[in-house]
DSSP file (Angstrom, degrees, kcal/mol; ACC not computed):
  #  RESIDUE AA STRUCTURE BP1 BP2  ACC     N-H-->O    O-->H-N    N-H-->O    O-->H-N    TCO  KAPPA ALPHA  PHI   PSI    X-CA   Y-CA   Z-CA
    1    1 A X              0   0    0      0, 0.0     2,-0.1     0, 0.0   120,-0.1   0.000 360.0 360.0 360.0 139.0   -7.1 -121.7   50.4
    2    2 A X     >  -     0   0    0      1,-0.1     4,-0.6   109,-0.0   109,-0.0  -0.483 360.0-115.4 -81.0 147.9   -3.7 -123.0   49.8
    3    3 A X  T  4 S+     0   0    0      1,-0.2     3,-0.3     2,-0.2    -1,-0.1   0.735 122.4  45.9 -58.0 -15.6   -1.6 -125.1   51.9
    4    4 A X  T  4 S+     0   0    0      1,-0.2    -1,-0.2    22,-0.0    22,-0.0   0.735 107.9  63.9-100.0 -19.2    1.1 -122.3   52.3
    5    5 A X  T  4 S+     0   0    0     27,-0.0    -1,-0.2     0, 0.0    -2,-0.2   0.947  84.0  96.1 -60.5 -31.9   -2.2 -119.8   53.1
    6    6 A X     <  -     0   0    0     -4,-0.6     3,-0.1    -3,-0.3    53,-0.0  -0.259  67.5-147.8 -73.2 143.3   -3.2 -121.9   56.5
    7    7 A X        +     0   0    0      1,-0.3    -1,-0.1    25,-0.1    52,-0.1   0.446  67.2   5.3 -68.8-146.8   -2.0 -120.6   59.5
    8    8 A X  S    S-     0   0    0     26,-0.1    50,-2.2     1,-0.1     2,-0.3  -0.308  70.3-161.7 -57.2 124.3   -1.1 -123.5   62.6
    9    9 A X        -     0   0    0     24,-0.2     2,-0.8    49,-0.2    26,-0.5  -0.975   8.8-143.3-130.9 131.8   -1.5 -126.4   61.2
   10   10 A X  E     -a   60   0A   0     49,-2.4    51,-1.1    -2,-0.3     2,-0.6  -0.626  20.0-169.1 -94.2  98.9   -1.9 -129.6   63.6
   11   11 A X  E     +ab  61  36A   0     24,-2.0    26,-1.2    -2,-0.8    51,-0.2  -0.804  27.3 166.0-104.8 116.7   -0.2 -132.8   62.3
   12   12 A X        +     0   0    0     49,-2.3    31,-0.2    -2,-0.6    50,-0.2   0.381  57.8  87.6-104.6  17.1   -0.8 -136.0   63.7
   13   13 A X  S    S-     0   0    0     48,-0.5     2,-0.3     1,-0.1    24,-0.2  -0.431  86.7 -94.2 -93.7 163.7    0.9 -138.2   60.5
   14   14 A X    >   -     0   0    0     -2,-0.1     3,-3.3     1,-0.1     6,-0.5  -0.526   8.7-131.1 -97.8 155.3    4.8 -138.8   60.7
   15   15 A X  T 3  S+     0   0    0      1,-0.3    -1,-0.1    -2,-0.3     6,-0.0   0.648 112.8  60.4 -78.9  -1.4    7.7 -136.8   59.2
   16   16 A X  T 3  S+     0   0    0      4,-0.1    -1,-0.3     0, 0.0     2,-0.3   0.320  95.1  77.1-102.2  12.4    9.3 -140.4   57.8
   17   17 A X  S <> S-     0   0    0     -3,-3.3     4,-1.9     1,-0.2    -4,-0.0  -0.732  96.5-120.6-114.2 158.6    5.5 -140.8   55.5
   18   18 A X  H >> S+     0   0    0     -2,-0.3     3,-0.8     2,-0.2     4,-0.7   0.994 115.4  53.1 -61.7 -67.5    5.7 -138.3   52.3
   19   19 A X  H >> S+     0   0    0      2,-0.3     3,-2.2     1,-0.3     4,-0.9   0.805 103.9  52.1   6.5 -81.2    2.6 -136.7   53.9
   20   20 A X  H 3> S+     0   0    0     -6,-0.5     4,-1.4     1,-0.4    -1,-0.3   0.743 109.8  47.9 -71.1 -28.2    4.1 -136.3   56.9
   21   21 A X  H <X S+     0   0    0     -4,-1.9     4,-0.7    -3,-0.8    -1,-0.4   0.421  96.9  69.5 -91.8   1.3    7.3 -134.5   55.3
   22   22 A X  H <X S+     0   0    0     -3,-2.2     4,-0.7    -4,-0.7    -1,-0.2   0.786 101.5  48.2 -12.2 -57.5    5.2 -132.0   53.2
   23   23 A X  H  X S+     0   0    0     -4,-0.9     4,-1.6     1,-0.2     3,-0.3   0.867 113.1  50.1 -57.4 -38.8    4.1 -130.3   56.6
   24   24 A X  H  X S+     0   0    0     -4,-1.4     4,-1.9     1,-0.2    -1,-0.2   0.956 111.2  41.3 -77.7 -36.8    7.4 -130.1   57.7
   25   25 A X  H  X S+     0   0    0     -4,-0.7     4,-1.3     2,-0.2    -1,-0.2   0.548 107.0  63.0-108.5  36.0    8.8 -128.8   54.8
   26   26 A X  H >X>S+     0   0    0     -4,-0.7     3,-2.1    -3,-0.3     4,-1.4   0.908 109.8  49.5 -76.8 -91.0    5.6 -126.1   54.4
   27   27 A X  H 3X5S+     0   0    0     -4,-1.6     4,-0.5     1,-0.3    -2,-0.2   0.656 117.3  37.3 -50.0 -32.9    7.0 -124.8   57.8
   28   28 A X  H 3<5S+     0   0    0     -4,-1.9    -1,-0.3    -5,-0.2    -2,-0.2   0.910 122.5  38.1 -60.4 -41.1   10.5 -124.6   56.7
   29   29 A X  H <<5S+     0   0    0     -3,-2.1    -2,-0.2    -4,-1.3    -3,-0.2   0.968 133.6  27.7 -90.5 -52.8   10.2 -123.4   53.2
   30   30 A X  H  <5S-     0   0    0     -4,-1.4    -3,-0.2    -5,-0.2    -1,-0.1   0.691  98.0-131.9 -75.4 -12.1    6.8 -120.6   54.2
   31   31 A X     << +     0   0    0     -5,-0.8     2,-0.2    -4,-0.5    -3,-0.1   0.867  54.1 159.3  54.8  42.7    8.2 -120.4   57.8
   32   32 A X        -     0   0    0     -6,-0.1    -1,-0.2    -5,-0.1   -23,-0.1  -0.706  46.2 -96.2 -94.4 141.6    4.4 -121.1   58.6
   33   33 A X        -     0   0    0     -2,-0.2     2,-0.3    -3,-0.1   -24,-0.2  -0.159  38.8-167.2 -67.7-171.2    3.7 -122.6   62.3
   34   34 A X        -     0   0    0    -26,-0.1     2,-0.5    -8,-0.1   -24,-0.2  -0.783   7.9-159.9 153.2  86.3    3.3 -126.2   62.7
   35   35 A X        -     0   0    0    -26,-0.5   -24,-2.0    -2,-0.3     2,-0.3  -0.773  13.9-141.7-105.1 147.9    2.0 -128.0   65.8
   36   36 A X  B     -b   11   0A   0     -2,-0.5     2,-0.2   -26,-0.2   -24,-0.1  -0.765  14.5-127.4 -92.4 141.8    2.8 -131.8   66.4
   37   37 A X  S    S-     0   0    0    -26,-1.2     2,-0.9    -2,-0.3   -26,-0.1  -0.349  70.0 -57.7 -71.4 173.5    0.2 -134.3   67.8
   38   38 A X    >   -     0   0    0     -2,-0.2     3,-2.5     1,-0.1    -1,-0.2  -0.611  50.7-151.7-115.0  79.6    2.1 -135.9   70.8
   39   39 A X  T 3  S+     0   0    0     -2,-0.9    -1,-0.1     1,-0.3    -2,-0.1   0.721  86.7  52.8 -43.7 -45.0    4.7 -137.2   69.1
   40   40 A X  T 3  S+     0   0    0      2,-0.1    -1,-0.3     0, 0.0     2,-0.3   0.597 101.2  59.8 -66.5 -23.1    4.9 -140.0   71.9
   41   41 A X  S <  S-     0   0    0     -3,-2.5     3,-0.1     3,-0.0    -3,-0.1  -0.920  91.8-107.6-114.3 140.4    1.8 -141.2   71.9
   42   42 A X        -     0   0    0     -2,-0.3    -4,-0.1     1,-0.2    -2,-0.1  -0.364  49.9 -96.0 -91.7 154.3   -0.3 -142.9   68.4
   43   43 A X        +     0   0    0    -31,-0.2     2,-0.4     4,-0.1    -1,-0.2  -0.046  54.5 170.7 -50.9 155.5   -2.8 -140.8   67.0
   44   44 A X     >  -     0   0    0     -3,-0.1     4,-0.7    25,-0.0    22,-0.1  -0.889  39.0-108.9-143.3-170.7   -6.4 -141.6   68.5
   45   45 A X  T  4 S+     0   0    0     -2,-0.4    25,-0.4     2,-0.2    28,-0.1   0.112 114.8  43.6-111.3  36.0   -9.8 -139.5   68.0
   46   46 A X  T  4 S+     0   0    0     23,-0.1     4,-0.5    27,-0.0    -1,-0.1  -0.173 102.9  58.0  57.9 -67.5  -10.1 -138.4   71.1
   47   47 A X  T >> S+     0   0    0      2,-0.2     3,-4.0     3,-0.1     4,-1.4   0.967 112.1  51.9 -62.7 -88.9   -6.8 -137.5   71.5
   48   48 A X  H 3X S+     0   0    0     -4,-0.7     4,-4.4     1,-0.3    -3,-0.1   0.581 108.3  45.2  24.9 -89.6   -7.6 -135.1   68.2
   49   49 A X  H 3> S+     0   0    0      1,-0.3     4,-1.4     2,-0.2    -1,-0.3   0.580 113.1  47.4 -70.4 -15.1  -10.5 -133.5   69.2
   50   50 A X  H <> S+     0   0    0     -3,-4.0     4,-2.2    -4,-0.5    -1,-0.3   0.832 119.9  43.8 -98.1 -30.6   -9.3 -132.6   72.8
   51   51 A X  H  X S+     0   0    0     -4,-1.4     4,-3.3     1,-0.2     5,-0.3   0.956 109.6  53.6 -57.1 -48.6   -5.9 -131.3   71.0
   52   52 A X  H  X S+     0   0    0     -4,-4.4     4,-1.6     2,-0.2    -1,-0.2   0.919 118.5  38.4 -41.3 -60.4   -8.1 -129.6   68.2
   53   53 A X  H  < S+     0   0    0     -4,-1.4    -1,-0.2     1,-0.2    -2,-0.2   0.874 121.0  48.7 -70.0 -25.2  -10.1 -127.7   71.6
   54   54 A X  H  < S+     0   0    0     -4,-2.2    -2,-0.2     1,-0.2    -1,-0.2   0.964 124.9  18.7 -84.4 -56.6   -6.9 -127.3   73.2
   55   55 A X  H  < S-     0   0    0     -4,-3.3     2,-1.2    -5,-0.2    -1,-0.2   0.402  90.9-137.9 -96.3   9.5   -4.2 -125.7   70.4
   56   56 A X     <  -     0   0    0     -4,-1.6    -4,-0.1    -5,-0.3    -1,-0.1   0.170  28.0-159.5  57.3 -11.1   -7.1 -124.2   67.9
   57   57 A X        -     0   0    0     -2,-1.2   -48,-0.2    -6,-0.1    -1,-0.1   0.769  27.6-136.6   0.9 137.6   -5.7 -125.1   64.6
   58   58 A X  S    S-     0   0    0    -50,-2.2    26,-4.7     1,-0.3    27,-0.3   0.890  87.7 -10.6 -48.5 -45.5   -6.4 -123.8   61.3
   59   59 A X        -     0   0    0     25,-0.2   -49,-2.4    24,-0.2    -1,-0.3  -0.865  63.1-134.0-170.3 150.2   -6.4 -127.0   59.8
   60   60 A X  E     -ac  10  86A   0     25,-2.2    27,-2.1    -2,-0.3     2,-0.8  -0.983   7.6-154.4-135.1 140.1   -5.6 -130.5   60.7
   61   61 A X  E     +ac  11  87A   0    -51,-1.1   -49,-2.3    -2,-0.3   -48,-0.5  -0.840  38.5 144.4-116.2 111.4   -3.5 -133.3   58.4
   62   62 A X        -     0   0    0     25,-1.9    27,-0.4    -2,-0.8     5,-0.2  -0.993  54.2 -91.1-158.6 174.6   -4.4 -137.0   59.3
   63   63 A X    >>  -     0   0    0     -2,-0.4     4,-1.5    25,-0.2     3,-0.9  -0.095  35.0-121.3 -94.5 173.0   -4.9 -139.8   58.3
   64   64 A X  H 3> S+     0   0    0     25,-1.0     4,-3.0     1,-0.2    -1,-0.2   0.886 110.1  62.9 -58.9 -38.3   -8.6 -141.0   57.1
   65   65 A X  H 3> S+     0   0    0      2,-0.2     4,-1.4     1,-0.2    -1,-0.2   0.904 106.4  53.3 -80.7 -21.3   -9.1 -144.0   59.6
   66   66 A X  H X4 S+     0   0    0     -3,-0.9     3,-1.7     2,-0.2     5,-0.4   0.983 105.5  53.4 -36.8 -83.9   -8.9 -140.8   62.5
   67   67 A X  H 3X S+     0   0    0     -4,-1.5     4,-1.8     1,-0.3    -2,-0.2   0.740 106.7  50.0 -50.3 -19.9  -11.4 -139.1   60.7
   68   68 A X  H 3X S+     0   0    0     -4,-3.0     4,-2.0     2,-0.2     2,-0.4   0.930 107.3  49.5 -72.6 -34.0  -13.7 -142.1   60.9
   69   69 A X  H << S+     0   0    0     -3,-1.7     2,-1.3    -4,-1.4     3,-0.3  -0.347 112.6  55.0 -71.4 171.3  -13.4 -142.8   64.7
   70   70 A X  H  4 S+     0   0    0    -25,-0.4     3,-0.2    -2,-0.4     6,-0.2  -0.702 102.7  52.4 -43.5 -42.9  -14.1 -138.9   64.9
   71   71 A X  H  < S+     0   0    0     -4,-1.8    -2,-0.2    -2,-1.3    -1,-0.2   0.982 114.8  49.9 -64.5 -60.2  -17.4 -139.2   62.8
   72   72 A X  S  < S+     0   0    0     -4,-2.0    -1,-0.2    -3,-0.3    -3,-0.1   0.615  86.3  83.4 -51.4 -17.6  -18.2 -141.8   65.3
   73   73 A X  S    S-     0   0    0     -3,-0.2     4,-0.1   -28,-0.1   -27,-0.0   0.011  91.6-108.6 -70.5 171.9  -17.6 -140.3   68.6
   74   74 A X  S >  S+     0   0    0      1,-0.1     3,-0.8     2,-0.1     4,-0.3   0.878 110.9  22.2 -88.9 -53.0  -20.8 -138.2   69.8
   75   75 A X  T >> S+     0   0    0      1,-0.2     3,-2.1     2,-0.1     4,-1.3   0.680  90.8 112.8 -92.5   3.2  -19.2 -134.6   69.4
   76   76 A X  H 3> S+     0   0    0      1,-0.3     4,-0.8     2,-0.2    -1,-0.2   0.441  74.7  45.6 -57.9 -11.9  -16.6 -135.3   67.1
   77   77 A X  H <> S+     0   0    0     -3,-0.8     4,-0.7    -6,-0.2    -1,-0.3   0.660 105.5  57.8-116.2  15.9  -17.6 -133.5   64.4
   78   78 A X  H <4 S+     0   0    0     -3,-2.1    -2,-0.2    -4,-0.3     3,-0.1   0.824 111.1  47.7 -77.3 -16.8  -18.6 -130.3   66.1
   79   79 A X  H >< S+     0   0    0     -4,-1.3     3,-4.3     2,-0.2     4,-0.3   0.952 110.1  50.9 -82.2 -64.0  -15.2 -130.2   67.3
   80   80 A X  H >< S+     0   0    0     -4,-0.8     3,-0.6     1,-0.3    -1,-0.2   0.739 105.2  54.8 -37.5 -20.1  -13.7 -130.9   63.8
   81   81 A X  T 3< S+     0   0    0     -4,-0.7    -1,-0.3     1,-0.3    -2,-0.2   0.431  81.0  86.7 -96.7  -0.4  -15.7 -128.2   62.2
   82   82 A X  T <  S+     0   0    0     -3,-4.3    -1,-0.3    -4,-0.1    -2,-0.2   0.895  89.7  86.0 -73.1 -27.9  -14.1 -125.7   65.0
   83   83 A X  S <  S-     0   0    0     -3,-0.6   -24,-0.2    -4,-0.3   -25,-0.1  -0.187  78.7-139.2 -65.3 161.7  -11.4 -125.8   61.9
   84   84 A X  S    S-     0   0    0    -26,-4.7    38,-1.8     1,-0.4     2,-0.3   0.709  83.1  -7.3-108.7 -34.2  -10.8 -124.1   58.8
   85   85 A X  E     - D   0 121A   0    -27,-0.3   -25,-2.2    36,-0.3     2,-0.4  -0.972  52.7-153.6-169.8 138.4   -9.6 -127.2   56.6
   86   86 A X  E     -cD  60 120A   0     34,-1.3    34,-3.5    -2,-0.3     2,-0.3  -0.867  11.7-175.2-123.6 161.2   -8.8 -130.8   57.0
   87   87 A X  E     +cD  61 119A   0    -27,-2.1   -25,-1.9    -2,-0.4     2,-0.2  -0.934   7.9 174.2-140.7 141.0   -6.4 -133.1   54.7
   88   88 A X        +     0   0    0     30,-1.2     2,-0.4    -2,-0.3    30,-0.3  -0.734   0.7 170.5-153.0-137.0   -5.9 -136.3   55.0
   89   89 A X        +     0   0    0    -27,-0.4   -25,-1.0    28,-0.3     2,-0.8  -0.901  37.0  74.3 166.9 164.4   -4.1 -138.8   53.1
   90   90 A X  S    S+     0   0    0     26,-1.0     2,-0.2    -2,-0.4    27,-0.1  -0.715 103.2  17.5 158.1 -46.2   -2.6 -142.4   52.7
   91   91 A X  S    S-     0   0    0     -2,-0.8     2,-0.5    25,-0.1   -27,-0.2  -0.629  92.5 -90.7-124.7-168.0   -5.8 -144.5   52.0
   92   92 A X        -     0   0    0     -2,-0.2     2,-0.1     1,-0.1    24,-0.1  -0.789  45.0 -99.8 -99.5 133.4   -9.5 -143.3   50.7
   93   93 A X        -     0   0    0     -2,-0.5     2,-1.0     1,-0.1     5,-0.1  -0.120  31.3-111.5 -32.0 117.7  -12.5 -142.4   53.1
   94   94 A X    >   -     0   0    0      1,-0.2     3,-2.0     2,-0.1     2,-1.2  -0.271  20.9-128.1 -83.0 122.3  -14.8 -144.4   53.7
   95   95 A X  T 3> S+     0   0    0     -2,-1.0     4,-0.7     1,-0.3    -1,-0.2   0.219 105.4  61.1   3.3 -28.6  -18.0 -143.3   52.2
   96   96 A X  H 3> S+     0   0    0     -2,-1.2     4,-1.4     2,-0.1    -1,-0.3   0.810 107.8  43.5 -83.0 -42.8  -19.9 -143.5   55.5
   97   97 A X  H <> S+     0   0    0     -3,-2.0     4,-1.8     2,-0.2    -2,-0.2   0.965 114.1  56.4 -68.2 -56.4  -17.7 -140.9   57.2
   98   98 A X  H >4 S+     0   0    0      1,-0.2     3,-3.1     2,-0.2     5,-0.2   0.837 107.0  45.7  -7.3-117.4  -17.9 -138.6   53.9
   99   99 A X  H 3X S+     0   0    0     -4,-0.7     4,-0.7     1,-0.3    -1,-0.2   0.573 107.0  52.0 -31.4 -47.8  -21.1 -138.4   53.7
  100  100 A X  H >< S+     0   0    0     -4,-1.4     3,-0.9     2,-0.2     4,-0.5   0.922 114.2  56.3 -29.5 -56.1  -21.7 -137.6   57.4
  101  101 A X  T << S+     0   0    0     -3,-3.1     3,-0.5    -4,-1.8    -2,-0.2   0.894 107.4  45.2  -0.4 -96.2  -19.1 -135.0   56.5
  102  102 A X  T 34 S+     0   0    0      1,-0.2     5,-0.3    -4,-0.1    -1,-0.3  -0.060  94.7  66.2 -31.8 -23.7  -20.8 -133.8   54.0
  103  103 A X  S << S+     0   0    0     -3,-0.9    -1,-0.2    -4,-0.7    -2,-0.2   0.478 115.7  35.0 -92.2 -32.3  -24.4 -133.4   55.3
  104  104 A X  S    S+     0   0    0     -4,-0.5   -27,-0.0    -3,-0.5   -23,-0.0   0.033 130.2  37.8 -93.9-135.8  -23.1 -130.4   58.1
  105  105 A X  S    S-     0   0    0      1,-0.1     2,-0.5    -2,-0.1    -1,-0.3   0.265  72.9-126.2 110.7  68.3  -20.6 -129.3   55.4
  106  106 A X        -     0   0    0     16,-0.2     2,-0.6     1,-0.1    -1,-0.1  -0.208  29.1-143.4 -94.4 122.2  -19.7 -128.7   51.9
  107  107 A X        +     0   0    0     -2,-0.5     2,-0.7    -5,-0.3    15,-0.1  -0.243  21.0 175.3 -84.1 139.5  -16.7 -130.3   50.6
  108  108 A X  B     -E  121   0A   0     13,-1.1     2,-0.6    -2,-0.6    13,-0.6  -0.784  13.9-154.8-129.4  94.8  -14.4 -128.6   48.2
  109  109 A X        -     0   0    0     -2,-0.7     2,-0.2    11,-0.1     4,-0.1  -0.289  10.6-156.7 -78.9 135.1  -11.4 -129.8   46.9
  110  110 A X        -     0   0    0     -2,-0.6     9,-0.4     2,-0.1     2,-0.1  -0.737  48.8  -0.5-125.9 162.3   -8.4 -127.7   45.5
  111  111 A X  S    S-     0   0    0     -2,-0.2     2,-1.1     1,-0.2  -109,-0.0  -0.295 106.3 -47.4  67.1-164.2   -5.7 -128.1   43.4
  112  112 A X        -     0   0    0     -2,-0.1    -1,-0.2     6,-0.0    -2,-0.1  -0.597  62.1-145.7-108.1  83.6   -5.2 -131.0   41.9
  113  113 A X        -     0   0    0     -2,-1.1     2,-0.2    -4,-0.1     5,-0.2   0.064   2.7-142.3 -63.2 152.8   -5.4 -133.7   44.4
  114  114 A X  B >   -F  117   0B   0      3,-0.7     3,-2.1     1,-0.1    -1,-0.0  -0.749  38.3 -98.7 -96.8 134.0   -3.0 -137.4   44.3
  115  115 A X  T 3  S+     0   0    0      1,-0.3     3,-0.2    -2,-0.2    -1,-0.1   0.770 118.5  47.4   2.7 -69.7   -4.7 -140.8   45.4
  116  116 A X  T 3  S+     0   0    0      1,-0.2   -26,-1.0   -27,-0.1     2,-0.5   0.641 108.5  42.4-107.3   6.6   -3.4 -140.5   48.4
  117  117 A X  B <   +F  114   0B   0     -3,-2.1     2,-0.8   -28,-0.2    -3,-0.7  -0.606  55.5 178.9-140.0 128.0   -3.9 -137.4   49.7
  118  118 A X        -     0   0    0     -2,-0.5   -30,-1.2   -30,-0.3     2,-0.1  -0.739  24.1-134.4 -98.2  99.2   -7.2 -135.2   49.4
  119  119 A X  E     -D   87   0A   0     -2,-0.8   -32,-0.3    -9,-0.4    -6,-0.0  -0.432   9.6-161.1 -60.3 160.5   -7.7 -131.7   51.0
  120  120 A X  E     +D   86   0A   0    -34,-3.5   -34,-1.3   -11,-0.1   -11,-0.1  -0.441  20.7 176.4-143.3  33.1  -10.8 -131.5   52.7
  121  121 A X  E      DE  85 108A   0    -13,-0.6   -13,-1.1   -36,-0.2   -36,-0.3  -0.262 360.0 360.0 -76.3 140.5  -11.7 -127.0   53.0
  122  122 A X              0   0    0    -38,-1.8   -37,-0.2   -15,-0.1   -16,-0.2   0.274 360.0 360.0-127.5 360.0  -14.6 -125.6   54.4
């Protein structure tokens, strides 16, 4: 699956990061929907996973040190897996969250991914 294939996709990274302006202009260019994490408030894991139950997302784009406070939490990654594909982006994963990942989960990457950002499809 492609980025322009995903339905609502839930982005907690910012529209001033390169990242964060890909999503934005996927919704412009594919006129595909787009929800923002709580623009007012910094990302947490927590926050995430009750947004994740709350708006259903296809897919979610954030950044790695989220997904690690999510592996850690107690239900955080049944709630992540309620999604179709994750991306995230800016720095690398750390190996301990991977693999957690990875044990419910097979990971598959597409395209050609850049350093800093790595789809994540399930």
């Amino acid at each position: 699956m492609m980025v322009f294939e995903i339905g609502l996709i839930l982005v907690t990274v910012p529209f001033f990061h390169v990242f964060g302006l890909l999503f934005l202009l996927r919704t412009i260019y594919y006129r595909k929907p787009l929800a923002l994490y709580l623009p007012w408030k910094p990302p947490t894991a927590k926050g995430l996973l009750q947004t994740i139950l709350g708006v259903k997302p296809s897919c979610v784009a954030c950044a790695p040190s989220i997904l690690e406070d999510v592996c850690d939490l107690r239900n955080g990654l049944d709630v992540l897996f309620e999604v179709q594909s994750i991306i995230y982006g800016g720095e690398p994963l750390a190996k301990s969250c991977g693999n957690k990942i990875r044990r419910r989960r097979s990971l598959m990457p597409q395209g050609a991914p850049r350093p800093s950002t790595f789809p994540l499809c399930y």
